[in-house]
C-alpha positions in Angstrom: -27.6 29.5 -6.7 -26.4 30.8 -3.3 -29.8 29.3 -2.1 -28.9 25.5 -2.9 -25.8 25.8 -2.1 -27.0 26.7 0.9 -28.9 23.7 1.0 -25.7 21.1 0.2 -24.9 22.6 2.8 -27.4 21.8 5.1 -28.2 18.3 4.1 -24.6 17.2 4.3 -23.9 19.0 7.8 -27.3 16.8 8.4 -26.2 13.8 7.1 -22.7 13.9 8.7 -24.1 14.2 12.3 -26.7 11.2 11.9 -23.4 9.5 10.1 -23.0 8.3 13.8 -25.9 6.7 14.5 -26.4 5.0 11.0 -23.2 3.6 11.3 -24.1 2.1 15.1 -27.3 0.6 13.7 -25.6 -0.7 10.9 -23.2 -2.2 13.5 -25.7 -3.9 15.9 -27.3 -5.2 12.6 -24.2 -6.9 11.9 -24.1 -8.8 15.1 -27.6 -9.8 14.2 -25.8 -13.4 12.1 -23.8 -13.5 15.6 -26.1 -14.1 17.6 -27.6 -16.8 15.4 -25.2 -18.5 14.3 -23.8 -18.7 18.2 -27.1 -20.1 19.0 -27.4 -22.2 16.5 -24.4 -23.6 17.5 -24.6 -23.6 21.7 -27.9 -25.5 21.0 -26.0 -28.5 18.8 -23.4 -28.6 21.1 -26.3 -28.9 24.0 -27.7 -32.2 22.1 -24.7 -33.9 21.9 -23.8 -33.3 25.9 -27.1 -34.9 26.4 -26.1 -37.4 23.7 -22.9 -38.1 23.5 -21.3 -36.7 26.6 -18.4 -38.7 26.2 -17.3 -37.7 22.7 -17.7 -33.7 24.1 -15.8 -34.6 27.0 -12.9 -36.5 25.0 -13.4 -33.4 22.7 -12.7 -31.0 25.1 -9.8 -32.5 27.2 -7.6 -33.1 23.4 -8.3 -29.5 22.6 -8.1 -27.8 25.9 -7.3 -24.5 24.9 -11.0 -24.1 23.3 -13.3 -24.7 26.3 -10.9 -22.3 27.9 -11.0 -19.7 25.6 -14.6 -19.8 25.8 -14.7 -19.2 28.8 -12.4 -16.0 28.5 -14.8 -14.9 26.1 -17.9 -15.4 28.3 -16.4 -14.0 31.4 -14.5 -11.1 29.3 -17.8 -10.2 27.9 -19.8 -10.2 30.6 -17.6 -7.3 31.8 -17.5 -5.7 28.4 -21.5 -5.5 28.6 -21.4 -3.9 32.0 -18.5 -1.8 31.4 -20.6 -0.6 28.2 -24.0 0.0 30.4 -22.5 1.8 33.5 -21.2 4.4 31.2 -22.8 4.3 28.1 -23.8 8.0 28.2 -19.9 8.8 28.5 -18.8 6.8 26.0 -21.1 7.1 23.3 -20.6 10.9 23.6 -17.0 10.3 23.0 -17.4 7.8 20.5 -19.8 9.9 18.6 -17.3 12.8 18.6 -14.6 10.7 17.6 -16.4 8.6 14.7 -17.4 12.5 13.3 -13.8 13.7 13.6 -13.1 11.0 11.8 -15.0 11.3 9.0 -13.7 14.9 8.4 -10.1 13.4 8.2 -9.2 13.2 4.3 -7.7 10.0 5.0 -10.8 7.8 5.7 -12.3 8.9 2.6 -9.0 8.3 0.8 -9.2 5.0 1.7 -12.4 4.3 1.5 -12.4 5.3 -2.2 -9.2 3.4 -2.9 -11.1 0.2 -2.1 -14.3 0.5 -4.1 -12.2 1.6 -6.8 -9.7 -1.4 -6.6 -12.0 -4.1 -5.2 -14.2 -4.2 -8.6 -11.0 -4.1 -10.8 -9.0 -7.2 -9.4 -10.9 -10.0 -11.5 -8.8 -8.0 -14.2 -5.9 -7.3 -12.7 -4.8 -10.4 -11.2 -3.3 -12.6 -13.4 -4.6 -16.1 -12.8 -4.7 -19.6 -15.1 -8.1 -19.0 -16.2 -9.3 -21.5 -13.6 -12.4 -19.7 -11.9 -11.7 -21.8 -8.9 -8.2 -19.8 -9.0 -9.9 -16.3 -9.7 -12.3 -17.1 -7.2 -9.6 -17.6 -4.4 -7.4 -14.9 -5.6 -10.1 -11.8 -5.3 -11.4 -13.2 -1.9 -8.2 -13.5 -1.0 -6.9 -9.8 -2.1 -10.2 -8.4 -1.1 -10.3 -9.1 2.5 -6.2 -8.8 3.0 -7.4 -5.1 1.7 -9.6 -4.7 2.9 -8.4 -5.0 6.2 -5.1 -3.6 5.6 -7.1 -0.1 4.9 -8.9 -0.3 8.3 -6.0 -1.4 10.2 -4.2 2.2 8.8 -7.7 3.9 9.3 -7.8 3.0 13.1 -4.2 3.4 13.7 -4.5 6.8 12.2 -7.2 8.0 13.7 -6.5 6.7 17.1 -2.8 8.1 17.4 -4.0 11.6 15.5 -7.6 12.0 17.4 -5.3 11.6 20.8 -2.2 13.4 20.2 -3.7 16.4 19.0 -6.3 16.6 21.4 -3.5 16.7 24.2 -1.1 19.1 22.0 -3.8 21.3 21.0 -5.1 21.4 24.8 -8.5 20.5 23.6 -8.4 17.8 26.3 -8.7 20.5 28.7 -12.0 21.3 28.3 -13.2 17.9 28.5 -10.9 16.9 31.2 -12.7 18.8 34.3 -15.3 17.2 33.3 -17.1 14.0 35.2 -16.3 11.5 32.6 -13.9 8.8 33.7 -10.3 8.8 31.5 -11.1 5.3 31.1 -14.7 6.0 29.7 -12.8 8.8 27.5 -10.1 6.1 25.8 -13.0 3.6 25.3 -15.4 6.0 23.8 -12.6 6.4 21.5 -12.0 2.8 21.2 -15.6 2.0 20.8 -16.3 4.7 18.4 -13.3 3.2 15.9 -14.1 0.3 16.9 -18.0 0.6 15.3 -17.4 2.8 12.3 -14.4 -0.1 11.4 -17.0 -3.1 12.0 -19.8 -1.0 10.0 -17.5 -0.4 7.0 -15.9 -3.8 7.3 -18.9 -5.8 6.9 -20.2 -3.2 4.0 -17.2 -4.3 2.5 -17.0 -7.8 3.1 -20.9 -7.7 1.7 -19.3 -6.0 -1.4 -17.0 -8.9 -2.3 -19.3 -11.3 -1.3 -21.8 -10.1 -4.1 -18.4 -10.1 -6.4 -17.3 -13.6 -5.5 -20.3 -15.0 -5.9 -21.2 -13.4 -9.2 -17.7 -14.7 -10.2 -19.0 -18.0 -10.0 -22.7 -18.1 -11.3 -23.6 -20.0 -14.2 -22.4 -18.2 -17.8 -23.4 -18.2 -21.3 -20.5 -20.5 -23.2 -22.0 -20.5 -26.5 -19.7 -17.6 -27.7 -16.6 -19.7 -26.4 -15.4 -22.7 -28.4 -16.6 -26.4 -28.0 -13.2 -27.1 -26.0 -13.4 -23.8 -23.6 -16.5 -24.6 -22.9 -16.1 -27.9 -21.6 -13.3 -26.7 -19.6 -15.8 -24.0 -17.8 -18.6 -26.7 -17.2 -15.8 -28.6 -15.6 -14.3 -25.5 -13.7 -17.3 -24.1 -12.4 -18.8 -26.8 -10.0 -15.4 -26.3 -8.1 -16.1 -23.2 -7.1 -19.3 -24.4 -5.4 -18.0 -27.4 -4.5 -14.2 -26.4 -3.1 -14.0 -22.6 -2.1 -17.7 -21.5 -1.9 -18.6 -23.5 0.8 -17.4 -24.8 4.2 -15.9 -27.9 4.8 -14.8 -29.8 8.1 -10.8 -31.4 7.7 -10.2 -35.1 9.1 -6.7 -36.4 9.1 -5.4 -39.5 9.0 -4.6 -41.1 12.4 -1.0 -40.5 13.8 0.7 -43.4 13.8 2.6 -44.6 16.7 6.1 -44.9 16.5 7.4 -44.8 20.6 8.8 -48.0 20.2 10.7 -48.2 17.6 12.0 -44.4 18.7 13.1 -45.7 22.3 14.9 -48.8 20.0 16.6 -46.3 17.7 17.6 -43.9 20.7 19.4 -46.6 22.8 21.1 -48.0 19.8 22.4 -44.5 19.0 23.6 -44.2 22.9 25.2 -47.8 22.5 27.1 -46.1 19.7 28.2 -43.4 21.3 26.8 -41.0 18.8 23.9 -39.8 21.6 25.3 -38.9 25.4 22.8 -41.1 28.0 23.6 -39.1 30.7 22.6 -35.7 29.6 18.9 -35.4 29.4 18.2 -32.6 27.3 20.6 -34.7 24.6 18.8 -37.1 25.1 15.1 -35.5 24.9 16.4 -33.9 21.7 17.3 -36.6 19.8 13.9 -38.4 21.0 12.0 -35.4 19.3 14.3 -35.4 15.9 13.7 -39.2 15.9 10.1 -39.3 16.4 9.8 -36.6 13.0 11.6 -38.7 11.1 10.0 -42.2 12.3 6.4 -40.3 11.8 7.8 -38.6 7.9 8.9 -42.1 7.3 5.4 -43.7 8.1 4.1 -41.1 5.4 6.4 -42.1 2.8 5.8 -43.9 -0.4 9.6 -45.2 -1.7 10.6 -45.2 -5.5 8.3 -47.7 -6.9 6.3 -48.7 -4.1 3.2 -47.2 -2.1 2.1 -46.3 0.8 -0.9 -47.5 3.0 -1.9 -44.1 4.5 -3.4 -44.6 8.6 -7.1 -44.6 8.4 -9.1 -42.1 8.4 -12.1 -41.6 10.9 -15.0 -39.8 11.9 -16.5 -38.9 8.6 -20.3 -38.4 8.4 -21.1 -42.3 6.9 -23.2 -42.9 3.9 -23.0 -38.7 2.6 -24.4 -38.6 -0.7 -22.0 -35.2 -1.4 -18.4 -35.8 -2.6 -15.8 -35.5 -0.3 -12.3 -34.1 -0.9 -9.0 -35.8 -0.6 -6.7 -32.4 0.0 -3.1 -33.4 -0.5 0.7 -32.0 -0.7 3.7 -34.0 -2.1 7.9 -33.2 -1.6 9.9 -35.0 -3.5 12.6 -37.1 -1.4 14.7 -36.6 -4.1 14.6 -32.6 -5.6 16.5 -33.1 -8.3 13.6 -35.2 -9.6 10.8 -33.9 -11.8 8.5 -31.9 -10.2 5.2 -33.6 -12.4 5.0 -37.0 -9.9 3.8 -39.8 -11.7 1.2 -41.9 -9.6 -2.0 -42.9 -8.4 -4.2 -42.6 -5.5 -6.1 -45.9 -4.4 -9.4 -45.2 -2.1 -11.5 -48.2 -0.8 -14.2 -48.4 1.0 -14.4 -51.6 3.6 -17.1 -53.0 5.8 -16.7 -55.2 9.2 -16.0 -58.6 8.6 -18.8 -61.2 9.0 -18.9 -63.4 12.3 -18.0 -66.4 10.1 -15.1 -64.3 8.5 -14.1 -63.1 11.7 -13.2 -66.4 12.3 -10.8 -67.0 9.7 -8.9 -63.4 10.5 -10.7 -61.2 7.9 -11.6 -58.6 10.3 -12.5 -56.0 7.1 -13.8 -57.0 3.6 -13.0 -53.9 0.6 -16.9 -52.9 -1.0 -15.6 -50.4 -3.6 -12.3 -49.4 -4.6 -11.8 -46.7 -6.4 -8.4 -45.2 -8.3 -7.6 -41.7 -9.2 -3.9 -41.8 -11.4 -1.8 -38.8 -11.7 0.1 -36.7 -12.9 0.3 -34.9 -9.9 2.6 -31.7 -8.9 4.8 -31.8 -5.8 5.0 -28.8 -3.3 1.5 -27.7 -3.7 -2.2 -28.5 -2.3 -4.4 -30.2 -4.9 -7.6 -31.9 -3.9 -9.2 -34.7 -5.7 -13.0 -35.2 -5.8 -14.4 -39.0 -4.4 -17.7 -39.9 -4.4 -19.2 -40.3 -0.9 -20.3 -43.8 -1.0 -16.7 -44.7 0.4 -17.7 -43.8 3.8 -18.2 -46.7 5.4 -20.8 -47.3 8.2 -18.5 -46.6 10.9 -17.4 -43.0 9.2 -14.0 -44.8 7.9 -12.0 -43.9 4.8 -8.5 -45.9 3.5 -6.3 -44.5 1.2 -2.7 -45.6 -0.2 -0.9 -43.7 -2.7 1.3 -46.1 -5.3 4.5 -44.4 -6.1 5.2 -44.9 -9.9 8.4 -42.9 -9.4 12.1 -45.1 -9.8 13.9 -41.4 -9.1 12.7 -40.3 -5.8 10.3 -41.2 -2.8 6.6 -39.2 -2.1 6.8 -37.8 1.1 3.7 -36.0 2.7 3.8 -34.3 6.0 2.0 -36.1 9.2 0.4 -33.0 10.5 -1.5 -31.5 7.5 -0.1 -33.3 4.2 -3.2 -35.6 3.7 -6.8 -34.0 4.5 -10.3 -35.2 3.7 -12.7 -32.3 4.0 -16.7 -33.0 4.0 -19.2 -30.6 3.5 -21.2 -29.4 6.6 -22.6 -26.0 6.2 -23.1 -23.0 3.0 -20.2 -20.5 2.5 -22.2 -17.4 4.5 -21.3 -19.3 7.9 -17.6 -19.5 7.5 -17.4 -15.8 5.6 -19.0 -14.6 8.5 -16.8 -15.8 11.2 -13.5 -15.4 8.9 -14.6 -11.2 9.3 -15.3 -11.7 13.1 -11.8 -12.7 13.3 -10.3 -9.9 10.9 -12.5 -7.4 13.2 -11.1 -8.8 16.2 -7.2 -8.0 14.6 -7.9 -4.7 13.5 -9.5 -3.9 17.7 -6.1 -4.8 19.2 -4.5 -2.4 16.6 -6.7 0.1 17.3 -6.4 -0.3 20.9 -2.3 0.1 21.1 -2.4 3.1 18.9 -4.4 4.3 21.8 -2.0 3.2 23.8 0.7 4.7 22.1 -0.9 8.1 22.1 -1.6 8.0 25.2 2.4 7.6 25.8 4.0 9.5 23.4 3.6 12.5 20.6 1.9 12.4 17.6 5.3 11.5 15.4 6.4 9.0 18.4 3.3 7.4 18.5 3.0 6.9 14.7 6.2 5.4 14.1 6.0 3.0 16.8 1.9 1.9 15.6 3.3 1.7 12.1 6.6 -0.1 12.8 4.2 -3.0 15.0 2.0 -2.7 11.7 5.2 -3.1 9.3 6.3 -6.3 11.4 3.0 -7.9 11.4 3.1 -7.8 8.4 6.2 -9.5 7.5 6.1 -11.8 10.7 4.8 -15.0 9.0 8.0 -14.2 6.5 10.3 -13.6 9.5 9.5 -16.9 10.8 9.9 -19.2 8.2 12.6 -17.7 6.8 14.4 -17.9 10.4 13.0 -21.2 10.9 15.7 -22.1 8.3 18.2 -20.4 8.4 18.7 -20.6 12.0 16.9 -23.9 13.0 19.9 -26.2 14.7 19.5 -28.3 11.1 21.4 -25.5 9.6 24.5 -25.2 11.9 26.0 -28.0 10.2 29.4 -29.3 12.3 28.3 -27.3 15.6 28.4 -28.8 18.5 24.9 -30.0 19.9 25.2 -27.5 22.6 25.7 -24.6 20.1 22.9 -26.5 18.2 20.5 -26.0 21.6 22.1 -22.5 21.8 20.8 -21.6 18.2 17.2 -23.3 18.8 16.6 -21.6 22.2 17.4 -18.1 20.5 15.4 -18.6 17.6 11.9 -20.4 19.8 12.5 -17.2 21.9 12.4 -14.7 19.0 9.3 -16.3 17.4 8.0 -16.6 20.6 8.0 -12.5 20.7 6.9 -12.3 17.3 3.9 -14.4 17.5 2.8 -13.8 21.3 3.6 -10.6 22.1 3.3 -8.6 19.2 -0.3 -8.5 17.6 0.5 -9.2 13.7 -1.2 -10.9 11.2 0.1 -14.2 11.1 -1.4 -15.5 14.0 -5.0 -16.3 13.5 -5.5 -15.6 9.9 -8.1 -17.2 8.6 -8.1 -16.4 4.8 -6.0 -19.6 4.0 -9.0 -21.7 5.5 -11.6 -19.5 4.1 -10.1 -19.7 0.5 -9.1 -23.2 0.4 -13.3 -23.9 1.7 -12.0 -25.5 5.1 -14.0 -24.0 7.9 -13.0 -21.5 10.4 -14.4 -23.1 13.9 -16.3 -21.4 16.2 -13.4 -22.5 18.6 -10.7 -20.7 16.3 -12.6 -17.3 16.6 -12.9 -18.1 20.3 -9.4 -18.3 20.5 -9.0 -15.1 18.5 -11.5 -13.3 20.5 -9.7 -14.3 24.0 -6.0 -13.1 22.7 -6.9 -9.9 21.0 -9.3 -8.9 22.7 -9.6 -9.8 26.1 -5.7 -10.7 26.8 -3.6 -8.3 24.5 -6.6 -5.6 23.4 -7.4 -5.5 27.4 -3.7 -4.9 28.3 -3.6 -2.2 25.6 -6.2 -0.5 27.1 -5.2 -1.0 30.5 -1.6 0.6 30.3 -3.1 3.1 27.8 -5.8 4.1 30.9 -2.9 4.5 33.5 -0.3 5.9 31.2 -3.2 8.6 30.5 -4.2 9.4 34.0 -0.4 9.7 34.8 -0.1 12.2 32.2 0.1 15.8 33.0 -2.3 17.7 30.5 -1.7 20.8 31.7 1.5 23.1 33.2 0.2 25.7 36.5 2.2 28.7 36.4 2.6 30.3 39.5 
């Protein structure tokens, strides 16, 4: 008996110091999809420069912020690869250390446990309609906000505790005098979290993607009833078709409304009811008229409809169904919340030269309705046959308003969407984890530099209370956004008005810029609603967590350290 337990021993003293290495191949396996799918993609975009330069140009200079943040990522990579080489010996004898100290922490395996006892259960726990598109979004939703939740404590733990007691316990003083860098000491420590997190992460993530998609394979329905089983057949393409897959979003075009602005603006200073001769008065009723010229142009009245802007650059001729994503708001809440109408979709062709002539510059092809009832204040999407992509990638739309009690409003920014299929699920998953991994890095890296700072309970609290807020930031902000948005200070002056905005765009702005929560760049709403997570949105993530606030981290955590007297000479 003594003799196997002797053994156990053995193998799991064995198996805990290769745990290190495993978890680093498993890592750089992980990356494998990466550098695919970036190649993949840095070879289409190489095409269409030859191609289409002028689309990629007019491409990048309306969305400036993603050429630049690739660019970040390049540059900041490049110095994270030679950073990496110079002292890899350092830092992977660091990182090793740290990844086994923290597998002998309770904690991890607390955690760890938690999830692959929960994860399984919550197709039972959730309550949902019985929709499998619904349970489908729910459990890859809960899933990943768990699973990252769990690593964001594991790395925050682990940071602030591996640190702190190190310095308290004067461990650091052994390796200290030695010739290893305190830079190449905190990132060994990063890097070591920084790998066991990614490993586990993507052994999770693999976890629900083998749930979510044995949620939606095709079942036996002859043990449910002739009516349930209709419903299922019905239900279970959408899970394929809407959430299981990635789609691109096109929008209608913005209409313009500048003139008819400038002619409400000087008729309101005629009136006396705008001061001409203060600017920022002026500027501010410009941007509150403009909303409300652009809501209007979105508006179907009480019995009416509404020609929606058309909508370009669709793939032409697709064969796949697209996806008409829409929300409603009543104009008039009191009204019922069940909006009775109908959405009208046609598909039109140029006009010929002969008809040209007459002033028929587009004749309709196919027109298609899809009647209601619909429900305000939520997304619903509505499945149209791709045929009504036209030639030139064109798609019209109105919405007829059968209401007599209130208007349909939807909102000019995101309230009418048509998403098109472009790639399988495995593309978008994939990048939706490279952006959790990249907000659970800039945790990790300021509970480094709070350790570095402060003690174990100092540095804690202040990790956790940064964790607490991220959490409830998105909450804080829309809930601010209305209670103290100028709308709100109803008979204040317009000064106090401008008083109360400036406050409020200064607090969000050091909610969502300076503090790294989990509001900004979130991409489970996308990934559940099967709207793709762009290459340029995790480019963006990548360039703020990690090479602007993970980097600064690091940076004041490294000076903070080397300023910090580990030990006390007694003379």
């Amino acid at each position: 008996m003594a003799k196997i337990k002797h053994k156990l021993q053995a193998w799991l003293h064995a198996a805990v110091s290769s745990l290190p290495e495993a978890l680093l191949a498993l890592f750089v396996a992980s990356l494998v999809p990466l550098v695919l799918l970036v190649g993949e993609m840095a070879f289409r975009l190489f095409n269409r420069l030859i191609s289409e330069p002028a689309t990629v140009w007019a491409q990048a200079e309306a969305e400036p912020w993603t050429p630049l943040a690739w660019a970040l990522c390049v540059a900041g990579g490049i110095v994270l690869l030679w950073l990496l080489w110079i002292g890899r010996a350092g830092l992977w004898a660091v990182a090793r250390k740290m990844i086994i100290e923290a597998m002998h922490r309770r904690v991890v395996v607390v955690l760890l446990v938690f999830f692959i006892v929960l994860a399984p259960s919550l197709p039972f726990i959730l309550k949902t309609e019985g929709n499998p598109k619904s349970q489908v979004q729910i459990v890859l939703s809960y899933s990943l906000s768990l699973a990252e939740i769990l690593l964001s404590l594991v790395a925050i733990v682990i940071c602030t505790a591996s640190l702190c007691s190190e310095i308290e316990r004067k461990q650091v003083q052994v390796t200290d005098p030695k010739p290893l860098p305190r830079w190449q000491f905190l990132g060994g420590k990063l890097l070591g979290v920084v790998v066991m997190c990614a490993a586990i992460l993507f052994l999770m993530a693999a976890s629900i993607y083998g749930l979510v998609n044995y949620m939606a394979r095709d079942r036996n329905l002859s043990s449910l009833s002739q009516l349930d089983a209709e419903k299922q057949q019905r239900w279970l393409p959408q899970v394929r078709d809407e959430v299981l897959v990635t789609r691109r979003a096109v929008r209608p075009l913005m209409p313009d409304v500048s003139t008819d602005v400038e002619k409400e603006i000087e008729r309101r200073i005629k009136e006396g009811m705008v001061d001409g001769t203060n600017a920022q008065a002026v500027q501010g009723t410009r941007s509150t008229v403009t909303d409300q010229f652009q809501k209007r142009a979105f508006t179907a009245p009480a019995f009416s409809y509404l020609e929606v802007p058309p909508i370009r650059g669709l793939a032409p001729n697709l064969k796949e169904p697209v996806f008409l994503r829409f929300k409603a708001r009543r104009t008039n809440t009191q009204a019922a919340k069940q909006l009775e109408g109908e959405w009208l979709m046609a598909r039109v062709e140029p006009a010929s030269p002969e008809e040209k002539t007459k002033g028929i510059r587009y004749k309709p092809v196919l027109i298609i309705g899809r009647p209601g009832p619909f429900s305000a204040d939520s997304f619903q999407e509505v499945s149209l046959p791709g045929e009504l992509v036209n030639s030139e990638g064109v798609l019209l739309l109105a919405y007829r308003n059968y209401q007599g009690d209130t208007g349909v409003q939807f909102d000019p920014k995101d309230g009418i969407e048509v998403l098109q299929k472009t790639e399988g699920f495995f593309p978008n998953y994939y990048r939706a984890l490279l952006v959790i991994l990249c907000r659970i890095t800039v945790l990790a890296a300021v509970a480094l530099m709070a350790g570095a700072a402060f003690s174990f309970p100092v540095a804690s609290f202040t990790v956790a209370a940064i964790f607490f807020i991220g959490l409830i930031t998105p909450w804080v902000i829309e809930a601010a956004g209305y209670f103290f948005s100028p709308g709100m200070a109803k008979g204040a002056t317009y000064q106090v008005k401008l008083v109360i905005n400036t406050a409020f765009r200064g607090f969000v702005w050091v909610l969502d810029v300076v503090m790294p929560h989990f509001g900004s760049f979130n991409p489970r709403p996308d990934l559940v609603s099967g709207k793709i997570v762009s290459w340029g949105f995790v480019a963006q993530a990548a360039a703020v967590n990690l090479f602007i606030k993970g980097a600064v981290a690091m940076l004041v955590a490294v000076y903070v350290y080397s300023r910090r007297e580990l030990a006390r000479v007694i003379v």
